[in-house]
C-alpha positions as CSV (number, residue, x, y, z in Angstrom):
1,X,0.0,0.0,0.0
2,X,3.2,2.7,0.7
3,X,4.2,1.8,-2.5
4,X,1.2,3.1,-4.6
5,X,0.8,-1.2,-5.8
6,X,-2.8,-1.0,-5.9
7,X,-2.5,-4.2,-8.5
8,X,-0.5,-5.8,-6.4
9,X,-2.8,-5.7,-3.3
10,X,-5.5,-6.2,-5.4
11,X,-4.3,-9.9,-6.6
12,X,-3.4,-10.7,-3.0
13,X,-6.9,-9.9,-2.4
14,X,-7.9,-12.2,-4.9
15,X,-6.0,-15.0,-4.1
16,X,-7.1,-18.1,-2.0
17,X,-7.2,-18.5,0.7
18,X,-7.8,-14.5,1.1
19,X,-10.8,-14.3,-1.5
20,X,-12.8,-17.1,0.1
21,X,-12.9,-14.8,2.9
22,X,-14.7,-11.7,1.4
23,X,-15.4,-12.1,-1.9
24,X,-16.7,-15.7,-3.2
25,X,-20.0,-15.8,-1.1
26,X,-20.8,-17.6,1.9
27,X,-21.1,-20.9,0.2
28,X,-17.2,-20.9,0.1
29,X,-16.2,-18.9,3.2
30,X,-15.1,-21.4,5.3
31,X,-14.8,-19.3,8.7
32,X,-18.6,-18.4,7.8
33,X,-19.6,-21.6,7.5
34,X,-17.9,-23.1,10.6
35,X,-19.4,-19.7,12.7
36,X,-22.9,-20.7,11.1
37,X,-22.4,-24.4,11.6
38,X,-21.2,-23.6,16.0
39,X,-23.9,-21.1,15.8
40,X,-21.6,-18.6,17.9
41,X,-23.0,-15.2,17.3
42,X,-19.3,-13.4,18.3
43,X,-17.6,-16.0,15.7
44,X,-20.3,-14.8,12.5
45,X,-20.0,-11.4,13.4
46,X,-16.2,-12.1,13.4
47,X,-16.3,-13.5,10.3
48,X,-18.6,-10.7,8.9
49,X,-16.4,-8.3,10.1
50,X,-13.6,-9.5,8.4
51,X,-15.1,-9.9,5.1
52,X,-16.3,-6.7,5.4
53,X,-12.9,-5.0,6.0
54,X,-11.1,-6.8,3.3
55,X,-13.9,-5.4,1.1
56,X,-13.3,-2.3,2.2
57,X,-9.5,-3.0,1.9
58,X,-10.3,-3.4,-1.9
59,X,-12.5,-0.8,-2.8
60,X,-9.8,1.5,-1.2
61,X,-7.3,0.5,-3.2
62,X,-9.3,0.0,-6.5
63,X,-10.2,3.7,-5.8
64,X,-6.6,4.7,-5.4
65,X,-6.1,3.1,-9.1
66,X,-8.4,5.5,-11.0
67,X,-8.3,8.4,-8.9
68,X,-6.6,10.4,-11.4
69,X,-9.3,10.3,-13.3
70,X,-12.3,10.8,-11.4
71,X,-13.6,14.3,-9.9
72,X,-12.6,15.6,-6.4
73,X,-9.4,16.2,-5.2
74,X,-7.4,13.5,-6.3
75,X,-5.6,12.3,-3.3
76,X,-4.8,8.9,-2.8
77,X,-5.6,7.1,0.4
78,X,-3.2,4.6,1.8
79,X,-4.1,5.1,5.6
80,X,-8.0,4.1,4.9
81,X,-6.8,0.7,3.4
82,X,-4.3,0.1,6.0
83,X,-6.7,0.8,8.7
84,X,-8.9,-1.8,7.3
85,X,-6.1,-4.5,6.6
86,X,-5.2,-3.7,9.8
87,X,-9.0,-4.6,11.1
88,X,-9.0,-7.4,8.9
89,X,-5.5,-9.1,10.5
90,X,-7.4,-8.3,14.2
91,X,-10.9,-10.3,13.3
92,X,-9.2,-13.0,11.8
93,X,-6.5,-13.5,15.4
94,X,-9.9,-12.9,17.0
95,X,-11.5,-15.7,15.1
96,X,-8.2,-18.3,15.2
97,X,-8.6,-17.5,19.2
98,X,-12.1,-18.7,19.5
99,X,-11.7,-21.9,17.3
């Protein structure tokens, strides 16, 4: 993210085991679908949380790739996305600690 490699973040994003997290429905989230199966309402809203930061995490980032040429101010955000990887790394120790 300091080095302006929104591509690059973006594929790590998209690369199992990351994207089954956030991106590839519940049907193939696997912390989801153990959460769902326990039925612990701290573990799904773990898992939620998670997928919704690395979503965030992307749209940051996929932002940051056009925002030369879209209206406003044109400055790039790297502390947003790092906020929510940083999120993301905290739900998922969160969630490896309750399993």
């Amino acid at each position: 993210v300091d080095d302006g490699k929104w591509d690059a973040v973006r594929t790590v994003l998209a690369q199992s085991p990351v994207v089954e997290l956030w991106k590839t429905g519940n049907s193939k989230n696997w912390i989801r679908a153990a959460a769902l199966s326990a039925g612990d309402p701290e573990l799904i809203e773990l898992s939620e949380d998670l997928s919704s930061a690395l979503q965030l995490t992307d749209q940051y980032v996929y932002d940051n790739n056009f925002i030369y040429f879209q209206p406003g101010n044109g400055k790039v955000k790297t502390k947003e996305p790092k906020d929510q990887i940083a999120v993301a790394k905290n739900k998922l120790k969160a969630i490896i600690a309750s399993l």
